[in-house]
C-alpha positions in Angstrom: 0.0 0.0 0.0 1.4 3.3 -0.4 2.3 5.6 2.0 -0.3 8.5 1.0 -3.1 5.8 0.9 -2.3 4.4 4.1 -2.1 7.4 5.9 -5.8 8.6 4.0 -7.2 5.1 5.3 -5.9 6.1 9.1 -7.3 9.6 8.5 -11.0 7.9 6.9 -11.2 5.2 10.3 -10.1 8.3 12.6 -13.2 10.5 10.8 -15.5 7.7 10.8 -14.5 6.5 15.1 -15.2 10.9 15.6 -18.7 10.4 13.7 -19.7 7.3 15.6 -18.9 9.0 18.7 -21.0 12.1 18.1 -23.8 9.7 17.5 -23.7 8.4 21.2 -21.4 5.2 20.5 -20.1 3.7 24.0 -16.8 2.9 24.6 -16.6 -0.5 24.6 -18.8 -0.2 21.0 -15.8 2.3 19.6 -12.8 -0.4 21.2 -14.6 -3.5 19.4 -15.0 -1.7 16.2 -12.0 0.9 16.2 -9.4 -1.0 18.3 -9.4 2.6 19.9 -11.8 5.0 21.9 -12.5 8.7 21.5 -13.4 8.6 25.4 -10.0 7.1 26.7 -7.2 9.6 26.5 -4.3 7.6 26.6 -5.2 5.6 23.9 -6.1 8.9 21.7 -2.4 10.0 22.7 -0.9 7.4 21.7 -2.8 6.9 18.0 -2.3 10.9 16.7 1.4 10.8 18.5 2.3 7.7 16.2 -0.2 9.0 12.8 1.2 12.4 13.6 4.9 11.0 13.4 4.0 8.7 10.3 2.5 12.1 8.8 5.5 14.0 9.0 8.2 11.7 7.9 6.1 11.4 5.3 5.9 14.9 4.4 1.9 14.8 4.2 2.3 18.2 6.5 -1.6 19.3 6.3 -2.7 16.7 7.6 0.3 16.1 9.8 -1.3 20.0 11.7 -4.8 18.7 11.5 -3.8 15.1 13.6 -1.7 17.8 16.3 -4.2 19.9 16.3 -6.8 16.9 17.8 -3.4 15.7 20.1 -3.3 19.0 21.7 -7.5 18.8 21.9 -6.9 15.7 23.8 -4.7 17.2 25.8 -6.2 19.8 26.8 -9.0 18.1 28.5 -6.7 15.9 30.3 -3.9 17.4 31.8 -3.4 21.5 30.3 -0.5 22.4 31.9 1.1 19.1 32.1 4.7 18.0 29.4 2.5 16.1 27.4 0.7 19.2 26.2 4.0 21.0 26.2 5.3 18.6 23.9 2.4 18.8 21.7 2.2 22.1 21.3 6.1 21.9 20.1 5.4 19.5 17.6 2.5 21.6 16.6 4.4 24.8 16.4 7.4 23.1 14.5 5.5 21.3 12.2 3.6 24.9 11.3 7.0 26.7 11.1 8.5 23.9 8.7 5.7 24.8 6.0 5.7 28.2 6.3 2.4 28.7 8.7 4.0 30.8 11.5 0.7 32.3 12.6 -0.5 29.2 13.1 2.1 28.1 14.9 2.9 30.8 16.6 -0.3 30.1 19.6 1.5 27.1 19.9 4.9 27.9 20.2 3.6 30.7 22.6 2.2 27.7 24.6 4.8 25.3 24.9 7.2 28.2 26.2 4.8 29.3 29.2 4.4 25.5 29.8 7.9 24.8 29.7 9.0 27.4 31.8 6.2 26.5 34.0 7.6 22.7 34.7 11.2 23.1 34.1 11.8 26.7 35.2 13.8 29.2 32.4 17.4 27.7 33.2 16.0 24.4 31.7 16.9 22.7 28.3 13.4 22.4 27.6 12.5 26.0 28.8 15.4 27.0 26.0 14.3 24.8 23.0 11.0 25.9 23.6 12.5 29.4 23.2 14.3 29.4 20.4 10.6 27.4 18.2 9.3 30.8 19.1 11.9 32.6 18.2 11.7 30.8 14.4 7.6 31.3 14.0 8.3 34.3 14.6 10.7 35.8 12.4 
């Protein structure tokens, strides 16, 4: 299969799991049919990290955002000001700056710099990468 088609196929099952979801499908319904479920944040975490990886090595960098995008969603109900979300929003912001889109990025970068400094303090290594994504979306 090729790379495009198999990432379209993740994208189609990921639409379709969001769609069943919003029509009241229970848990254990999405994890029988899915393998995955909207309503357990680990497991979302752990299929955008790995389709959001697979996205950008593969240079699909759309829908490489739109997958972030729904990471830091999940994040965001779970734990906001936890590394997790920090990390997200890095990725996020990176993947924007490589394509060009630093306004979109730049929310993100902005984010992952307050939360960084915020777990690691400013004389971190973390608190610094963080500060030096923002610097590049915003140039």
């Amino acid at each position: 299969v090729p790379v495009k088609k198999m990432a379209l196929i993740y994208r189609k099952a990921l639409g379709e799991l969001e769609k069943a979801r919003g029509a009241g499908m229970p848990k254990e319904e999405q994890l029988r049919l899915f393998g995955v479920s909207l309503d357990s944040p680990a497991e979302m975490h752990v299929l955008l990290s790995q389709l959001g990886r697979f996205l950008a090595r593969t240079a699909q960098n759309l829908a490489c955002i739109a997958v972030l995008e729904k990471l830091v969603e999940v994040h965001e109900e779970v734990a906001p000001r936890g590394s997790a979300m920090a990390g997200a929003c890095q990725r996020l912001a990176l993947q924007c700056w490589r394509i060009g889109f630093f306004e979109q990025g730049l929310p993100h970068a902005v984010k992952s710099l307050e939360l960084q400094e915020h777990l690691c303090g400013r004389e971190s290594i973390q608190f610094a990468d963080a500060s030096q994504l923002l610097a590049l979306v915003q140039l």
